[in-house]
TIRO-2110 file (N, C-alpha, C; in Angstrom, 1 decimal):
// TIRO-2110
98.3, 120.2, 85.1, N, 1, A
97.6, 118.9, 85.2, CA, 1, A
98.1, 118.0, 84.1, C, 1, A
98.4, 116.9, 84.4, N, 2, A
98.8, 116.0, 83.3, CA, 2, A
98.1, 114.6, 83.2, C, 2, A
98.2, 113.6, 82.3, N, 3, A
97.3, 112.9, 82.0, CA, 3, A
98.1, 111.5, 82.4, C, 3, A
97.7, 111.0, 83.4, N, 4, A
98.3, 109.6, 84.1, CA, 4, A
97.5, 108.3, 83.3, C, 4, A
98.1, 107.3, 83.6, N, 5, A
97.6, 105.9, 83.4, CA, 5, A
98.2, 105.1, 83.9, C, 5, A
97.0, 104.3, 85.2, N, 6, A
97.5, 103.4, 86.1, CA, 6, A
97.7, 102.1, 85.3, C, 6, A
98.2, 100.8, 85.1, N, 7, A
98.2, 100.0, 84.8, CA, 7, A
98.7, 98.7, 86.1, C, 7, A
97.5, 97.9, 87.4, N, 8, A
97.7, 97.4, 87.8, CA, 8, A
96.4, 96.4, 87.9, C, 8, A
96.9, 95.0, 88.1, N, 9, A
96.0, 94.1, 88.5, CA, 9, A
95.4, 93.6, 89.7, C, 9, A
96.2, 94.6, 90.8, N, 10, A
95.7, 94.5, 91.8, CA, 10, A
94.7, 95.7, 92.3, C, 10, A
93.0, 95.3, 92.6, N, 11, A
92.5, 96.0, 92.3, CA, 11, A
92.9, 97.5, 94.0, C, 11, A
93.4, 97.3, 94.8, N, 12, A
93.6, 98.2, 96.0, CA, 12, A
95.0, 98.9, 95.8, C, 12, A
95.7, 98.1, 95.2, N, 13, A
96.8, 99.2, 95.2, CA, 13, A
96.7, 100.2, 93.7, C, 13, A
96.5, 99.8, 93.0, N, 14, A
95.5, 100.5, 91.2, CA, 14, A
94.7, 101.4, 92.0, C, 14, A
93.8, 101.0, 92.7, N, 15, A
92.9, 102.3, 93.6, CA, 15, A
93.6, 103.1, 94.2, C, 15, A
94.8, 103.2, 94.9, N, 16, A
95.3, 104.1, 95.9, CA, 16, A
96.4, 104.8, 94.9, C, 16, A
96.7, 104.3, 93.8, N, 17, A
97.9, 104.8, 92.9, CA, 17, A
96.6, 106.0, 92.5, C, 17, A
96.1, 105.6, 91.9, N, 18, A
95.0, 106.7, 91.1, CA, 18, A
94.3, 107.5, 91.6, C, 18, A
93.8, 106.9, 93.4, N, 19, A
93.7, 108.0, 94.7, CA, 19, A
95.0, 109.3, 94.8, C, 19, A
96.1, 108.9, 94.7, N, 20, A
97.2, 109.6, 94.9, CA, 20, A
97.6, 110.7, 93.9, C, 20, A
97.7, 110.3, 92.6, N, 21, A
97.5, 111.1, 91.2, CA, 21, A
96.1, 112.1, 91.2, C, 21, A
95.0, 111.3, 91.7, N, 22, A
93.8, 112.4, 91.4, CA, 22, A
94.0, 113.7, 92.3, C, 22, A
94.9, 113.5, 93.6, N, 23, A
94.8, 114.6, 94.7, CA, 23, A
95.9, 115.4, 94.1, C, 23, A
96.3, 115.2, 93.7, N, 24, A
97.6, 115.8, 93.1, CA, 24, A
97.4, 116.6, 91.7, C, 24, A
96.4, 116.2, 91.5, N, 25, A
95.3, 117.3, 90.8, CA, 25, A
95.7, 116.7, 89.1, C, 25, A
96.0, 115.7, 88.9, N, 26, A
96.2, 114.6, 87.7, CA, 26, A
94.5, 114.4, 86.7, C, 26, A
94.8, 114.2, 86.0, N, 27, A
93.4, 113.4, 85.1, CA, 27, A
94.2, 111.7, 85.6, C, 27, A
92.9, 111.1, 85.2, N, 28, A
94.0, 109.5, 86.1, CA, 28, A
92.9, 108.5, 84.9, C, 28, A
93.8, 107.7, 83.9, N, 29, A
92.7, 106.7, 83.5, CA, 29, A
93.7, 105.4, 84.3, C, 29, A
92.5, 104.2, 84.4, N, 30, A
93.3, 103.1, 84.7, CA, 30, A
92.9, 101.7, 84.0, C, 30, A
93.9, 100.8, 84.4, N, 31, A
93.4, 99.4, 83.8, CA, 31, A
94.2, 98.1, 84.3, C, 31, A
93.1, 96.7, 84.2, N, 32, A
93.6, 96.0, 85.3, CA, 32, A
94.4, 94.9, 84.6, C, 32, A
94.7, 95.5, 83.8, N, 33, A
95.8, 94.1, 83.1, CA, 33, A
96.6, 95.3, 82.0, C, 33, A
97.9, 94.6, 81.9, N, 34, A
98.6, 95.0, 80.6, CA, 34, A
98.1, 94.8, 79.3, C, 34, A
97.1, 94.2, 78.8, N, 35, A
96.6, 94.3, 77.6, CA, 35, A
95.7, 95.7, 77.4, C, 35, A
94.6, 95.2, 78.7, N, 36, A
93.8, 96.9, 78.4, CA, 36, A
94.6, 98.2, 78.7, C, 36, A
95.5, 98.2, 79.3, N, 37, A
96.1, 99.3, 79.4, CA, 37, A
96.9, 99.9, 77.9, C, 37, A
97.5, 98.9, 77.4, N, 38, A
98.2, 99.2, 76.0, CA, 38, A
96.9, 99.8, 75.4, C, 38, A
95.9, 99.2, 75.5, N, 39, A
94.6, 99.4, 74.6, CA, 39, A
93.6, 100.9, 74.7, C, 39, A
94.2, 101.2, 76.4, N, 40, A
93.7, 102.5, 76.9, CA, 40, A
94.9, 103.4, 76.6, C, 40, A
96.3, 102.9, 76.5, N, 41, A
97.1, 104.1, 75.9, CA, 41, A
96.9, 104.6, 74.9, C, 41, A
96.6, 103.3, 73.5, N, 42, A
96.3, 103.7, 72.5, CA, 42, A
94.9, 104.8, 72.2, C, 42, A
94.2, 104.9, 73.2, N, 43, A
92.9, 105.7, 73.1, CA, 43, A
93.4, 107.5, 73.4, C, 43, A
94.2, 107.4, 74.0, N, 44, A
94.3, 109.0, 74.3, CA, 44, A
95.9, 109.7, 74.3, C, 44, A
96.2, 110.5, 75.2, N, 45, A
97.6, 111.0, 75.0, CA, 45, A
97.4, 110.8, 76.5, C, 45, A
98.5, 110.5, 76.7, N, 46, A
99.5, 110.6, 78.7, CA, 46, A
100.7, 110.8, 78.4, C, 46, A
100.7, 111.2, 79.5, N, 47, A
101.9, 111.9, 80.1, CA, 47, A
103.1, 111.0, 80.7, C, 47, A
102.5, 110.1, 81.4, N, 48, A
103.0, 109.2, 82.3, CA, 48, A
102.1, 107.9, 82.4, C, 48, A
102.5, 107.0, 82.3, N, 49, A
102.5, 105.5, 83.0, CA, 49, A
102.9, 105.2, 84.2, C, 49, A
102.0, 104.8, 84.4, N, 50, A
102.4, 103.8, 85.7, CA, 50, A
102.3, 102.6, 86.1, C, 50, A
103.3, 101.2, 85.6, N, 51, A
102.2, 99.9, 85.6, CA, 51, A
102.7, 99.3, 86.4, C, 51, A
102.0, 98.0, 87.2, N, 52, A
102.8, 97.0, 87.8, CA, 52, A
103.6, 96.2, 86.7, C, 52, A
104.7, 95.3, 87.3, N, 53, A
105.7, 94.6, 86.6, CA, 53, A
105.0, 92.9, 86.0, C, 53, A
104.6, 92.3, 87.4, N, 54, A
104.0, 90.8, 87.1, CA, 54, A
102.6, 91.0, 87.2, C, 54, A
101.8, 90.6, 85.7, N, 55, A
100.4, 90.6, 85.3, CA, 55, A
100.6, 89.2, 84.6, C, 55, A
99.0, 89.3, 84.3, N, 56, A
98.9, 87.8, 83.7, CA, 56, A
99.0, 88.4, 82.0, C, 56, A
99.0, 87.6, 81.1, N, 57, A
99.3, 88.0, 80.5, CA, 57, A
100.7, 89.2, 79.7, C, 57, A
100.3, 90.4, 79.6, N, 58, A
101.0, 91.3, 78.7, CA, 58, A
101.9, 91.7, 80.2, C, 58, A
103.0, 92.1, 80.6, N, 59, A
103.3, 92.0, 82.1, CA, 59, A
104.1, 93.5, 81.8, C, 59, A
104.8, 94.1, 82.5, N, 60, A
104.8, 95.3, 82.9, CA, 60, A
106.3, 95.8, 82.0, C, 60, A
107.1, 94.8, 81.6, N, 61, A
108.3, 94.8, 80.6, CA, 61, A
107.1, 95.2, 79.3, C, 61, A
106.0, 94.0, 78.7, N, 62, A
106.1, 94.2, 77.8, CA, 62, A
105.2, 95.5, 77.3, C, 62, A
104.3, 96.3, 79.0, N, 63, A
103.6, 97.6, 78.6, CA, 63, A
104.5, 98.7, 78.4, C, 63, A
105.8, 98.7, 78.8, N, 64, A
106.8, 99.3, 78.3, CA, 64, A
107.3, 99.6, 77.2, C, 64, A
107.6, 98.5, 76.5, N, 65, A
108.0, 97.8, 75.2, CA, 65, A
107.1, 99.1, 74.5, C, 65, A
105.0, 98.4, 74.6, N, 66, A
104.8, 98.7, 73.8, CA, 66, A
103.8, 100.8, 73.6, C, 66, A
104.6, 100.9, 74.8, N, 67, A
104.3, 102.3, 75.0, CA, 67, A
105.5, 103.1, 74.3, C, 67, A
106.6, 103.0, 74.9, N, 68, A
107.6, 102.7, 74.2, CA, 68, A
107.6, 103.4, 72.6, C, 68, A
107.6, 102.1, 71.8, N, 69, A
107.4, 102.2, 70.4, CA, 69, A
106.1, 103.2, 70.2, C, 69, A
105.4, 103.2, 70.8, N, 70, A
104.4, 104.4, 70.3, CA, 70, A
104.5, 105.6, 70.6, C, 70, A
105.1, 106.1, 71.6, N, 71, A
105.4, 107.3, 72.0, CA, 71, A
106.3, 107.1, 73.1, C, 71, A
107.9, 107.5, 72.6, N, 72, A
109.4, 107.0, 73.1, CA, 72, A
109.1, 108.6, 74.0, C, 72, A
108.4, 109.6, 74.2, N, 73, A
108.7, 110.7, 75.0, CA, 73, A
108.0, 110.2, 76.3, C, 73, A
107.2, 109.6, 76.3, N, 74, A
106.3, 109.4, 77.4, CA, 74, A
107.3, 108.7, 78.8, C, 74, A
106.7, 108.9, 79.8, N, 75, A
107.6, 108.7, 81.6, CA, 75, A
107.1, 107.5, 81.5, C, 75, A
107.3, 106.2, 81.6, N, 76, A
106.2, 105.2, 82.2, CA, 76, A
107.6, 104.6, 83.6, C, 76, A
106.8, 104.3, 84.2, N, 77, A
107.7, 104.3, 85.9, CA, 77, A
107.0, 102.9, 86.0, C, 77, A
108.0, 101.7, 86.7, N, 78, A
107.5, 100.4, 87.1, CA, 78, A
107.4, 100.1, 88.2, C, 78, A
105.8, 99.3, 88.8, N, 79, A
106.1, 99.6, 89.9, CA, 79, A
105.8, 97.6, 90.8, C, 79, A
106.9, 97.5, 90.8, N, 80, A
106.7, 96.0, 91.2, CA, 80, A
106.7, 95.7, 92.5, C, 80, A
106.2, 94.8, 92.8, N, 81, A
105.5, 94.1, 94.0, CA, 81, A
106.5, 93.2, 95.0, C, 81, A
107.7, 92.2, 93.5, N, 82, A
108.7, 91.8, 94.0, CA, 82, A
109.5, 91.5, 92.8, C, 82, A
110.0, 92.8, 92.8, N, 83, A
111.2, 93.1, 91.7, CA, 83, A
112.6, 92.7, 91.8, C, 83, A
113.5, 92.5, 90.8, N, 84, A
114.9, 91.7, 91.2, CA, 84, A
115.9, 93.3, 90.3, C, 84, A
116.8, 93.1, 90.9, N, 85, A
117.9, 93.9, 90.3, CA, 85, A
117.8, 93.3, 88.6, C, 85, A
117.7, 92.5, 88.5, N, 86, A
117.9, 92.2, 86.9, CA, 86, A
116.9, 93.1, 86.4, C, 86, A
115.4, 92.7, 86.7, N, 87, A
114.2, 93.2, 86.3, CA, 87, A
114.5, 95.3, 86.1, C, 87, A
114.8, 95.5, 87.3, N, 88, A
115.2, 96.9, 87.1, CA, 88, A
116.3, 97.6, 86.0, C, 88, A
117.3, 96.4, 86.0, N, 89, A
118.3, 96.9, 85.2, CA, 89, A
117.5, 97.1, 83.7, C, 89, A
117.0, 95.7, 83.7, N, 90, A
116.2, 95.7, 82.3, CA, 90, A
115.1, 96.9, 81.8, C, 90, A
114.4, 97.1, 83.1, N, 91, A
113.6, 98.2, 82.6, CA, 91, A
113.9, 99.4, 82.0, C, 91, A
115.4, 100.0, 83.0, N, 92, A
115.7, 101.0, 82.8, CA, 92, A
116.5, 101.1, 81.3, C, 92, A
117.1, 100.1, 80.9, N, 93, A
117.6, 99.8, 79.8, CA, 93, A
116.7, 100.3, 78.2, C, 93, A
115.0, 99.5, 78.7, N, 94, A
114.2, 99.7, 77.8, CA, 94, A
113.4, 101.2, 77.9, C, 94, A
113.9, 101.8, 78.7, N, 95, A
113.7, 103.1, 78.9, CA, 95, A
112.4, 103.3, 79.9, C, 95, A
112.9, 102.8, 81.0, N, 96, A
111.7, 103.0, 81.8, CA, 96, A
112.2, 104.6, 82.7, C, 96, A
111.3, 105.2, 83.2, N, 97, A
112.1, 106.8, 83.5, CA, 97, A
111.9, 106.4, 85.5, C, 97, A
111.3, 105.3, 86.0, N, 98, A
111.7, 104.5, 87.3, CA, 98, A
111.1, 103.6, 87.5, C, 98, A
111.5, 103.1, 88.5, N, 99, A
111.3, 101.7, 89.0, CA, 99, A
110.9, 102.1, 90.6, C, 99, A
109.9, 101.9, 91.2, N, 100, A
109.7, 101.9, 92.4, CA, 100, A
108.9, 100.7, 93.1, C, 100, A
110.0, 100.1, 94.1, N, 101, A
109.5, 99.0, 94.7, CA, 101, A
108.3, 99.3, 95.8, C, 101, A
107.1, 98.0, 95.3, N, 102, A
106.1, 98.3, 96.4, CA, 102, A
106.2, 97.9, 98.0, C, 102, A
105.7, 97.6, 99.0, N, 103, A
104.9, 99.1, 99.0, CA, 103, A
105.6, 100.3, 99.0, C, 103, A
105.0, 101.6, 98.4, N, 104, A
105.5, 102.6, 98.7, CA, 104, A
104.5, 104.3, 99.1, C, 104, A
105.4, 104.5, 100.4, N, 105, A
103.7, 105.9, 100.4, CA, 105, A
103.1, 106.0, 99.3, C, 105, A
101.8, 107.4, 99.5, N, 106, A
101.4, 107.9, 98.7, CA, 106, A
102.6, 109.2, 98.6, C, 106, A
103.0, 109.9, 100.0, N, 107, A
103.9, 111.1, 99.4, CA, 107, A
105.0, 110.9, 98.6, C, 107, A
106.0, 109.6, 98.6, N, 108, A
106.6, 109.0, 97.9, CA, 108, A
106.3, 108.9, 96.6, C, 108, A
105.0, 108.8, 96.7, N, 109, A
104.7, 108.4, 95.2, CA, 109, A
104.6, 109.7, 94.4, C, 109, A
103.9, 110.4, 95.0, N, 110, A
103.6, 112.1, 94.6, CA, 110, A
105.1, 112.8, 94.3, C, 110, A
106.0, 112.4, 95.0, N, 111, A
107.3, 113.1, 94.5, CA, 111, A
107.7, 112.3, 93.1, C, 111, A
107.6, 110.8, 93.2, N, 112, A
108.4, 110.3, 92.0, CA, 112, A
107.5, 110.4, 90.6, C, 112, A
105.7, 110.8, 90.7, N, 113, A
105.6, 111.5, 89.8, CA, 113, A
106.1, 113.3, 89.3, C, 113, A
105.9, 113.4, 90.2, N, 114, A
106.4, 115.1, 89.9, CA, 114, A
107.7, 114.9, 89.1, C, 114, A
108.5, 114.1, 89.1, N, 115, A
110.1, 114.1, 88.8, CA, 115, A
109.6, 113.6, 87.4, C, 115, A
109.1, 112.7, 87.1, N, 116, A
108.7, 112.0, 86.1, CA, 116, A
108.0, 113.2, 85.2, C, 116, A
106.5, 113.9, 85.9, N, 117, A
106.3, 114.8, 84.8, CA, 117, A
107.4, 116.0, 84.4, C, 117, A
108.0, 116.3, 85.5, N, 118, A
109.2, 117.7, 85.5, CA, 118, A
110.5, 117.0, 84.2, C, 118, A
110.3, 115.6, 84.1, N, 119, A
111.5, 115.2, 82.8, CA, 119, A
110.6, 115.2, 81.9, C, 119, A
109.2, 115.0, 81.9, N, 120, A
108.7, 115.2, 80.6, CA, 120, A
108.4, 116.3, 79.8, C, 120, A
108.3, 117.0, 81.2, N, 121, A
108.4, 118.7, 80.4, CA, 121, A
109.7, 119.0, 79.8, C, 121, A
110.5, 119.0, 80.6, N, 122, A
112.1, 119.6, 79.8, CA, 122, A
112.4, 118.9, 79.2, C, 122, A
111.7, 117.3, 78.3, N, 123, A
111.9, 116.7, 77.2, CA, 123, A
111.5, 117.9, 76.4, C, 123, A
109.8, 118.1, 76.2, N, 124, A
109.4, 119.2, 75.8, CA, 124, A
109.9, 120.8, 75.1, C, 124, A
110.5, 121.0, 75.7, N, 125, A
111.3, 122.0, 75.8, CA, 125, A
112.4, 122.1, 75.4, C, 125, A
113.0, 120.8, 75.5, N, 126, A
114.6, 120.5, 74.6, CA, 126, A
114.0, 120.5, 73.8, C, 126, A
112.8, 119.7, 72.8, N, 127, A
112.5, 119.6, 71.3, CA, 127, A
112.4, 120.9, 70.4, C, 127, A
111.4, 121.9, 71.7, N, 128, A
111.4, 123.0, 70.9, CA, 128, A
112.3, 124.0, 70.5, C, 128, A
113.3, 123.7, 71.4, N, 129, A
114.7, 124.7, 71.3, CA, 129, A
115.4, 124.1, 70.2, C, 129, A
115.4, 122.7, 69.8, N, 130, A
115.9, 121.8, 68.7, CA, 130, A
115.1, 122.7, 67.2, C, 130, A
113.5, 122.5, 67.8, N, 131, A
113.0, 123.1, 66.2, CA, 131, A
113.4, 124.5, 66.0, C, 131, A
113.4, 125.0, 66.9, N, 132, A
114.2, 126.9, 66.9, CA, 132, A
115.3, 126.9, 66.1, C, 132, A
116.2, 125.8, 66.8, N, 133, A
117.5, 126.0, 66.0, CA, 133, A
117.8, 125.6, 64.3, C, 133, A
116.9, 124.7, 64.5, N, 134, A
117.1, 124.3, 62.7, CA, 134, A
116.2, 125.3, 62.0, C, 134, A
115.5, 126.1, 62.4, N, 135, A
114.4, 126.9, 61.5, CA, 135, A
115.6, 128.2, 61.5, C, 135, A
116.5, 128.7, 62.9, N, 136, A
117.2, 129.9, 62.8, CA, 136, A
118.5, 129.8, 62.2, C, 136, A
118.9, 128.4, 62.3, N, 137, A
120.3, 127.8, 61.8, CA, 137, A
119.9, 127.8, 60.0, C, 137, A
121.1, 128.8, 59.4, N, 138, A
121.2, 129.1, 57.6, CA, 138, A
121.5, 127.7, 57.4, C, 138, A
121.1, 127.0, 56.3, N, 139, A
121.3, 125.7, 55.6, CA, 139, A
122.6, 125.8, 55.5, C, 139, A
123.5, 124.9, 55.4, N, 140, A
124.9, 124.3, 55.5, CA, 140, A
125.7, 125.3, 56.5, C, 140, A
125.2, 126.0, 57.5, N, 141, A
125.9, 126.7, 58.6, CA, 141, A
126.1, 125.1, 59.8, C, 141, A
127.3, 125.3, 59.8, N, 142, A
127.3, 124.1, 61.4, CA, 142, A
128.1, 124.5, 62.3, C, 142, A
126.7, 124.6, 63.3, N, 143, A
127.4, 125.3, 64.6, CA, 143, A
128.6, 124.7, 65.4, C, 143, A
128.9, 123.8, 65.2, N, 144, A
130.5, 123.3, 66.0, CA, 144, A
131.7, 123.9, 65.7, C, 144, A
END
């Protein structure tokens, strides 16, 4: 089970995103603007993001941005309404882990989370193999 956060202003498709994560056996928090959502990431740990792109205010680049800088391991996936190839390129650039244009099923969507938590885990897992090695690797040994 992992810890989602919807981030959309529309309140029916924010309901069916968080319908689709909760069946999928998710914890699901949400919020209806990119401000409170930065504000509900900062309240807990997730796993994954999920926000729309065009909000009023804080808009779906800048919940990226500022998830991002707070925790660079985290999946956050963009999910826009009417997205341009620029907007994507940019996302992925700032490290968005997808871009999925609306509308899109729910089984659609259940797969592109699974992919998103399955990179979060083998992030996971690379780190710890990282601390293994520096704890089992002798000081000034270099393995190349």
């Amino acid at each position: 089970m992992a810890q989602i956060l919807v981030i959309d202003d529309n309140d029916s498709i924010r309901d069916g995103v968080v319908e689709t994560a909760k069946r999928a056996g998710h914890e699901v928090a949400a919020a209806s603007s990119g401000s409170d959502g930065v504000a509900r990431f900062g309240e807990g740990v997730f796993d994954l993001v999920l926000t729309d792109l065009k909000m009023d205010g804080l808009d779906g680049i800048g919940v990226l941005q500022e998830v991002k800088s707070r925790a660079p391991d985290v999946a956050v996936m963009i999910m826009p309404a009417y997205g341009t190839i620029d907007n994507a390129v940019e996302a992925m650039k700032l490290g968005a882990f997808d871009y999925v244009q609306k509308p899109f099923s729910p089984g659609d969507l259940r797969v592109r989370i699974d992919r998103a938590l399955e990179w979060r885990r083998l992030q996971g897992v690379e780190e710890r193999l990282d601390a293994t090695r520096r704890i089992l690797t002798p000081s000034g040994y270099d393995e190349d």
